[in-house]
GUSE-56325 format. One record per residue (C-alpha): x, y, z. Coordinates in Angstrom, 2 decimals. Example, Ala and Ser with C-alpha at 12.3 -4.5 7.8 and 13.67 -1.06 7.14 Angstrom:
<rs>
+---------+---------+---------+
:    east :   north :      up :
+---------+---------+---------+
:   12.30 :   -4.50 :    7.80 :
:   13.67 :   -1.06 :    7.14 :
+---------+---------+---------+
</rs>
This chain:
<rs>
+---------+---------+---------+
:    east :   north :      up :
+---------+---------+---------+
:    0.00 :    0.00 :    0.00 :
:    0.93 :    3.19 :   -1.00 :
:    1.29 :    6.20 :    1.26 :
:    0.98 :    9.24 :    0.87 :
:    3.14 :   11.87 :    3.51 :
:    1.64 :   15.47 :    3.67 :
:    4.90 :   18.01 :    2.25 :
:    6.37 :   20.34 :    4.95 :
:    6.15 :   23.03 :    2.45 :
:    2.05 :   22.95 :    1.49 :
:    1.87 :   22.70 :    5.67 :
:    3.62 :   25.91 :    6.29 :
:    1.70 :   27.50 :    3.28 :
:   -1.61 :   26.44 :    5.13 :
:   -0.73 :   27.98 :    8.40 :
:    0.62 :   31.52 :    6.53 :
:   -2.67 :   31.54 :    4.61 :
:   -4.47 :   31.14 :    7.66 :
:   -2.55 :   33.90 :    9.60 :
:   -3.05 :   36.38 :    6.60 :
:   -4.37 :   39.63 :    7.98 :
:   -7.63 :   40.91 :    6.36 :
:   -7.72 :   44.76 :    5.93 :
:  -11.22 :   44.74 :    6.39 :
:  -11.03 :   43.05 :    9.57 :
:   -8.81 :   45.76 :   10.86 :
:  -10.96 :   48.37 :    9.27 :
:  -14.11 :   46.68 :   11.60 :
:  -12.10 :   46.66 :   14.72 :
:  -11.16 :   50.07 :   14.23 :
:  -15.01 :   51.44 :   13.61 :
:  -16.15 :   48.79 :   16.57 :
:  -13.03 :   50.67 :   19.09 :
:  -13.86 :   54.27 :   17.92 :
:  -17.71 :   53.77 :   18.38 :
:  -17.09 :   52.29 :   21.78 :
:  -14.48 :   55.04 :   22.66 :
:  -17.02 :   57.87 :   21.98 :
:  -19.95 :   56.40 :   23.68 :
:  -18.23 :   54.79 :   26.45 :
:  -15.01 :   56.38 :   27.06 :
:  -11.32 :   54.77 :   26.69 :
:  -10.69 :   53.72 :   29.85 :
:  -14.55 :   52.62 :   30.32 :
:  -13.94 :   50.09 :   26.91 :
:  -12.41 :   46.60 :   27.41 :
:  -11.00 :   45.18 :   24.12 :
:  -13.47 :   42.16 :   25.26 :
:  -16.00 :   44.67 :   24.33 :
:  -14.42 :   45.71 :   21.22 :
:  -14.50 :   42.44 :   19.92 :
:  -17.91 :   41.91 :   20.69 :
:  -18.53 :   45.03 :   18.92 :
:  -16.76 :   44.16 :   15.61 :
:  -18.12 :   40.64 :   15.60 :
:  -15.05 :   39.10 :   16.49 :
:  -13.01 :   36.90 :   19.31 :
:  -10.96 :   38.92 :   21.82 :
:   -8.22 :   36.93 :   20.59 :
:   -8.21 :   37.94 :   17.06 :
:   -8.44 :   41.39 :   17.80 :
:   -5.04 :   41.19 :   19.63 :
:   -3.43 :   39.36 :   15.94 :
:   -4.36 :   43.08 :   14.41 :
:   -3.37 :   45.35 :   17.20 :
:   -1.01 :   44.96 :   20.54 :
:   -2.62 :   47.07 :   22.58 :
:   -6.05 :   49.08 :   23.73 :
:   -3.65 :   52.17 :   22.98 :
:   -2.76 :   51.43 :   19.91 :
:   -6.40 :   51.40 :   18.68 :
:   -6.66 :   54.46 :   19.94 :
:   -3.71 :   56.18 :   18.18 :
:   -4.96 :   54.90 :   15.12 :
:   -8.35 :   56.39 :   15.42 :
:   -7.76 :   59.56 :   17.09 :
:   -4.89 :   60.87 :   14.95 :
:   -2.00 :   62.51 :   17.31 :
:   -2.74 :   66.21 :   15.81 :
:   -6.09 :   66.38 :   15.90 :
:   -6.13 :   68.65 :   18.70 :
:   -3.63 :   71.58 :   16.87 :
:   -5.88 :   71.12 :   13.72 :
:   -9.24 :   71.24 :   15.52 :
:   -7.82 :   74.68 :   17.54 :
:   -6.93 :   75.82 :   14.19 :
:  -10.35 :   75.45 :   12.55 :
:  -11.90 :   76.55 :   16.09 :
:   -9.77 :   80.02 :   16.09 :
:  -10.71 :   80.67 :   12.30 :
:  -14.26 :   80.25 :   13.07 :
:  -14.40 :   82.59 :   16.70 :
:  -12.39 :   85.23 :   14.64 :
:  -15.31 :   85.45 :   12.05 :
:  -17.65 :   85.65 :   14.04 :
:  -15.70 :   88.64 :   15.61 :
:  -15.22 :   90.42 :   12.31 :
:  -11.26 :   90.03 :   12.22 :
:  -11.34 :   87.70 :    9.79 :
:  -13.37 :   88.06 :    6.13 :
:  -13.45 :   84.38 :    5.86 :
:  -16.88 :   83.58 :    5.56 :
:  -15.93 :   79.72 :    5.08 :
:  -14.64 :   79.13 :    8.76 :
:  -17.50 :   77.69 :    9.50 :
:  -18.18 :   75.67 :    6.83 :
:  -14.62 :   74.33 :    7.22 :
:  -14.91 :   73.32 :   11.02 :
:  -18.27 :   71.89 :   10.80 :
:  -17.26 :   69.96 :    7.67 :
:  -14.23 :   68.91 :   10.27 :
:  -16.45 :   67.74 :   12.84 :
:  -18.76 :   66.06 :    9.59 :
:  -15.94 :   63.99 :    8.69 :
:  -14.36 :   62.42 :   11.93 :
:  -17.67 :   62.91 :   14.58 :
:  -16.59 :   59.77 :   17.00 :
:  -13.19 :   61.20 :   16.52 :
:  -14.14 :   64.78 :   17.74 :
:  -16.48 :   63.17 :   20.39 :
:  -13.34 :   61.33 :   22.19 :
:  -11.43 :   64.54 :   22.00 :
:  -14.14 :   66.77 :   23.31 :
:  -15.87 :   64.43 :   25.84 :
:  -14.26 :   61.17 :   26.39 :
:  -10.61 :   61.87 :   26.81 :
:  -10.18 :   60.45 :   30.50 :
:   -7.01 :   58.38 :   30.25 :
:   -5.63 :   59.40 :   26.99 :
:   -3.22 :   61.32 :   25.97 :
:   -5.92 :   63.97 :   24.83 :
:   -6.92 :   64.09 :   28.50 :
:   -6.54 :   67.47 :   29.16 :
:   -8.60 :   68.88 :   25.66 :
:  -12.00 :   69.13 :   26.95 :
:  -10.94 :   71.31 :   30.00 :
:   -8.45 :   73.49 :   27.65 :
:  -11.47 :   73.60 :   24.61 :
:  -13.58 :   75.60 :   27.61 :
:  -10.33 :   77.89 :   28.43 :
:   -9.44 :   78.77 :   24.72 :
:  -13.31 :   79.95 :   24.05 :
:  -13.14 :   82.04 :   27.27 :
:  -10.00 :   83.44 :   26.22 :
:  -11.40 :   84.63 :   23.21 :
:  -14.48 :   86.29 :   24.82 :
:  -11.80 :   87.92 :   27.67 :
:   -9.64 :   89.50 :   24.56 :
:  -12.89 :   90.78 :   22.91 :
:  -13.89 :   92.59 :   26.19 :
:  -12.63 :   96.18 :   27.81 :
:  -12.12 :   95.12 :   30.79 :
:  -11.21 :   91.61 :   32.37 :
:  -14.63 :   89.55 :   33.33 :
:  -14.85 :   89.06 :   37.42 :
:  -14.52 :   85.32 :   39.36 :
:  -17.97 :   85.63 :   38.87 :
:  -18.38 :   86.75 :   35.44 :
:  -15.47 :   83.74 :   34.71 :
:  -17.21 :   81.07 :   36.20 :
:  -20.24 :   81.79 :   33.89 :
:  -17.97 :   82.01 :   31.24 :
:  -16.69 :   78.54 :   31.99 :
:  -20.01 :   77.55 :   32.78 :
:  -21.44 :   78.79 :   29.27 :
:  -18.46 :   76.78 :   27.25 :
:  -18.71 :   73.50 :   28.98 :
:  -22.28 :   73.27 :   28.47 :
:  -21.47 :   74.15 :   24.43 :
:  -18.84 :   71.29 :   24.58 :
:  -21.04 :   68.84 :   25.88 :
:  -23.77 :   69.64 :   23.43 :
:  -21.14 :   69.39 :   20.49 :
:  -20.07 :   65.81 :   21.69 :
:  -23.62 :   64.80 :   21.92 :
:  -24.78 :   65.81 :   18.21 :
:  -21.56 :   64.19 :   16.94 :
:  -22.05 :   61.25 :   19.35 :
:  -25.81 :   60.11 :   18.29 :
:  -26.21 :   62.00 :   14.76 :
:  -26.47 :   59.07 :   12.09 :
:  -24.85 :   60.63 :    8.95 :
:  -23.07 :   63.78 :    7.77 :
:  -26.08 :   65.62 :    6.40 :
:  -27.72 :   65.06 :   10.23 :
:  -24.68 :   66.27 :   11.82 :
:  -25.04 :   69.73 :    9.70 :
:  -28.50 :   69.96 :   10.14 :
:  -27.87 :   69.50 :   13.67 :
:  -24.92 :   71.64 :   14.07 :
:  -26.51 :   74.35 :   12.21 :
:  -29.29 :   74.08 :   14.43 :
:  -28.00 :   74.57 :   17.66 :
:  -25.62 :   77.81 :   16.26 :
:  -28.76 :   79.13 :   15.42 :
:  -29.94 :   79.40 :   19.07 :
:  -26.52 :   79.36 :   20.34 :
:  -25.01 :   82.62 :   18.26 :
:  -27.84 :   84.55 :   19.60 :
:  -26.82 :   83.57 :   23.46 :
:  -23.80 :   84.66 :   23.00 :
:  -24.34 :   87.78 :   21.73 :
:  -27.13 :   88.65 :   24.59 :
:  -24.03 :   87.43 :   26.74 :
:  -21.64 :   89.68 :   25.87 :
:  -23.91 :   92.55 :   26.13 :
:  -24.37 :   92.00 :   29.65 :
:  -20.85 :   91.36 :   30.24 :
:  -20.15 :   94.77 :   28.60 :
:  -23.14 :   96.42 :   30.92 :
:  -22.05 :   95.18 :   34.08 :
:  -18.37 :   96.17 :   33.03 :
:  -19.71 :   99.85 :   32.40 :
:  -21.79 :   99.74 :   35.81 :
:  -25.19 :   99.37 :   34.21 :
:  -27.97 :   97.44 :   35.79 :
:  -28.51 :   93.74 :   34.45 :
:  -31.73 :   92.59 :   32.84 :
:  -34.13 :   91.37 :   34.91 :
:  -35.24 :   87.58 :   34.66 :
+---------+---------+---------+
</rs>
């Protein structure tokens, strides 16, 4: 009887084949880790639950990346911050009239169309990363701007509502980049809430300016 052994070579070619990593199994892990990043938070997401998310075993999720951190880095590019700040200062100086650029905003809200979960991580879920400190400096850099806009410096108290003002804008950014579906609902949504917000802002800065010049404030 004849027999047949199996060839070293066809064995080792069976176990490369079967090692072979799929782009678009990377690409899934990648949308599963950014989706739980921005509704969850980075150091709320397991890679258990990124798996589960991308409809995959833990254990092929580590054969595409080492590390929870890496993920991250690959989602939430390194210089997303210093272009984000760019885009943000553009669009406050048009609104103040030093700029004629009438396309800030259509450049940072097409910014915030194009990476949402991205933003959302950077503006609201940055506990334990190395963006940890954005959301906090996001709320400085807009009262900044409103403090170089003004005569005279605001008061603790004035400050406070500043800060007060800006986190709640943050957290309402996050959220419409967090649960819109598609880019045409994060404009429409965006748009939106400038519409009611531009307006608040102004009536803000009015009072700021009264109180600075010692008149009375509005009554409620």
């Amino acid at each position: 009887m004849v027999r047949y052994r199996a060839r070293p070579d066809l064995a080792r070619a069976a176990v490369l084949m079967a090692q072979v990593l799929k782009p678009e199994m990377r690409a899934r892990i990648e949308r599963a880790a950014l989706r739980c990043f921005a509704d969850r938070g980075f150091a709320g997401t397991s890679m258990a639950e990124i798996a589960a998310a991308a409809g995959t075993a833990p254990a092929n999720v580590y054969r595409y990346v080492a590390s929870k951190e890496e993920l991250l880095a690959a989602v939430v590019p390194a210089d997303l911050p210093a272009r984000h700040d760019r885009l943000l200062d553009a669009r406050v100086a048009a609104l103040a009239g030093q700029a004629a650029d009438q396309g800030a905003a259509d450049e940072l809200l097409e910014f915030w169309s194009a990476q949402p979960l991205a933003v959302v991580v950077l503006l609201d879920r940055a506990e334990g990363t190395p963006f940890e400190g954005y959301p906090a400096a996001f709320v400085r850099r807009l009262v900044a701007h409103v403090e170089r806009s003004l005569d005279d410096p605001p008061s603790p108290l004035q400050r406070e509502m500043l800060d007060l003002v800006f986190d709640n804008t943050r957290r309402a950014i996050a959220r419409i980049l967090r649960t819109a579906t598609e880019r045409d609902h994060v404009r429409e949504l965006v748009v939106a809430f400038w519409s009611y917000q531009l307006p608040g802002l102004d009536g803000l800065l009015a009072h700021l300016r009264d109180r600075a010049e010692g008149r009375p404030p509005a009554q409620l």
